[in-house]
C-alpha positions in Angstrom: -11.0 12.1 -14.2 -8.6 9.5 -14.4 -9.0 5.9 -14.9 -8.0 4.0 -11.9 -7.4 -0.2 -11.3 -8.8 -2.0 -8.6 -8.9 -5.4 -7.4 -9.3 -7.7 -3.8 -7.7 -10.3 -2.3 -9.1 -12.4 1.1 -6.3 -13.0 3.4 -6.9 -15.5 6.5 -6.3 -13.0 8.7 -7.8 -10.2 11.5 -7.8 -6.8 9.7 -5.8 -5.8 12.2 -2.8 -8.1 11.6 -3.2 -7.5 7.5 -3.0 -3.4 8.4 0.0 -3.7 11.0 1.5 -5.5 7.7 0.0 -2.3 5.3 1.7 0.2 8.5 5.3 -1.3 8.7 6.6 0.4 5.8 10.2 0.2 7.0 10.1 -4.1 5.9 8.1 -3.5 2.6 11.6 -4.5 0.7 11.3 -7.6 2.4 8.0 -8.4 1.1 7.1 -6.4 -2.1 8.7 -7.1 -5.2 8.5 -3.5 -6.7 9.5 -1.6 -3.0 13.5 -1.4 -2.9 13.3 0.9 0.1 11.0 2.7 2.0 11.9 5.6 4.6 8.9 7.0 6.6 9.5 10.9 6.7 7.0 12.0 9.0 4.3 10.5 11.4 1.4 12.1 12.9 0.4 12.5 16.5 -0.6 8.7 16.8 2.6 7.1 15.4 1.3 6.4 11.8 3.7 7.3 8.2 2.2 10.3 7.0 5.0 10.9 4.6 6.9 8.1 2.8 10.1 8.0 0.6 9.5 4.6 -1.9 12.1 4.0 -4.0 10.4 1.6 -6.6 10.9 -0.9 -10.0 7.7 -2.1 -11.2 9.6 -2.9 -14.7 8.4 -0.4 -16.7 7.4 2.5 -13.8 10.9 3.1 -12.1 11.1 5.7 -9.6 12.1 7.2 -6.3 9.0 9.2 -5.0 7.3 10.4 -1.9 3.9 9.7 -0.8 1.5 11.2 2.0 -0.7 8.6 3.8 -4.3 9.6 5.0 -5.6 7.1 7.7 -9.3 7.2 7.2 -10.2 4.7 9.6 -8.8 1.6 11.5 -9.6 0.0 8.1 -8.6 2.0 5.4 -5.9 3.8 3.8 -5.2 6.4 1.6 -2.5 8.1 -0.2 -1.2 10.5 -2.9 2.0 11.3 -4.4 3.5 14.5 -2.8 6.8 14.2 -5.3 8.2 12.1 -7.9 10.9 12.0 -10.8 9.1 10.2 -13.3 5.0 10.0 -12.1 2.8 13.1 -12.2 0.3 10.6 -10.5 0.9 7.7 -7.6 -2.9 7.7 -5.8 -4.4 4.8 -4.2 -6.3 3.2 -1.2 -6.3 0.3 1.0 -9.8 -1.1 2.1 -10.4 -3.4 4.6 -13.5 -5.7 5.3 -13.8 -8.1 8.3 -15.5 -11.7 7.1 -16.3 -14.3 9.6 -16.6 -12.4 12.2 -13.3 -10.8 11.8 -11.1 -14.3 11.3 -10.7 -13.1 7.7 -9.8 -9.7 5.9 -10.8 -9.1 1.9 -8.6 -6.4 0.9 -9.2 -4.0 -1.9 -6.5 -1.7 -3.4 -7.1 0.9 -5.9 -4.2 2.6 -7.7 -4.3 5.4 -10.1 -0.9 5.8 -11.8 0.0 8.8 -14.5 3.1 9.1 -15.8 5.2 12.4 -16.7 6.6 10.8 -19.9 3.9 9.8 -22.6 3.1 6.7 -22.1 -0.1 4.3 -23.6 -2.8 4.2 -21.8 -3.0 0.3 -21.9 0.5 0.3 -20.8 -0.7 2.2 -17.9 -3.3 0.1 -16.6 -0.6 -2.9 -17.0 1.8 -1.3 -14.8 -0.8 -0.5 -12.4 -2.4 -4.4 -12.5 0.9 -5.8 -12.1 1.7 -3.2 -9.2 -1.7 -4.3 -7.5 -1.8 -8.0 -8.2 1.8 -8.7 -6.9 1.3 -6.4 -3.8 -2.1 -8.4 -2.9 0.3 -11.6 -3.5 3.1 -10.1 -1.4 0.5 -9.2 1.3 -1.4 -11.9 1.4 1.9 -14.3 1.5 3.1 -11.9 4.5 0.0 -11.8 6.8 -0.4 -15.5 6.8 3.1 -16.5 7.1 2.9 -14.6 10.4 5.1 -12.0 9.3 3.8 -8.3 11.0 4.7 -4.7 12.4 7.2 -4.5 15.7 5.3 -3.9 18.8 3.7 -0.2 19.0 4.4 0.2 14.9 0.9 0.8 12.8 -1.1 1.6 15.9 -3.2 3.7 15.4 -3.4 4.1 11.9 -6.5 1.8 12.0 -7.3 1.1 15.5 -6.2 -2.2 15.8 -4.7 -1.6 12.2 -4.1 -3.3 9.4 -1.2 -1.8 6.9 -0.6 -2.8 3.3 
């Protein structure tokens, strides 16, 4: 099984403003560091990305790949990497948990990242951390700054939903 990295951030927010924020794909260039574009593919019956073109620089994982997107639940996320040039890998989640009574969100992301070309395993579990901790950062920064999803985008991919 392969190793995966994980970490959580608490962002002073409703989960469902911090997943209409995880749903708008079409602004993550505006808000990720590592997302240069993002081009939603398909969407399923409810309006949410079910298939998403990334083109990405994380330093030392550059790639332009396509993800599918399984909405669990109004709080929660999932996806896998349907195609890739460089990554034989590109799985990870999105977990949301209400505190006080909803007024605040901890997020948790967990990314599991493999590589077509050989590649250290530390190097790996860099690329992922620095992946994860600067999307929690991005996030976080977004959500609070009041930045979110158009009217009628991320419904339903969480309810209420919360995107990330």
């Amino acid at each position: 099984m392969a190793e995966h990295t994980r970490s959580s951030i608490t962002i002073e927010a409703a989960p469902a403003a911090v997943m209409g924020v995880i749903a708008d794909f079409d602004r993550y260039p505006e808000w990720t560091g590592e997302v240069k574009e993002a081009q939603v593919l398909a969407r399923d019956a409810e309006g949410r990305a079910e298939q998403v073109r990334l083109l990405l620089d994380a330093g030392a994982i550059k790639d332009d790949h396509t993800l599918a997107y399984t909405w669990v639940s109004a709080d929660e996320v999932h996806w896998s990497l349907v195609k890739s040039q460089m990554l034989r890998t590109l799985d990870g989640s999105y977990a949301l948990v209400p505190l006080d009574g909803g007024r605040r969100t901890e997020v948790t992301y967990q990314l599991t990242v493999d590589v077509k070309i050989p590649m250290l395993g530390m190097i790996k579990r860099k690329a992922e951390k620095v992946i994860i901790d600067r999307a929690l950062a991005g996030l976080k920064k977004r959500v609070e700054s009041g930045g979110s999803a158009p009217a009628g985008l991320g419904k339903g991919a969480a309810g209420t939903e919360t995107a990330g």
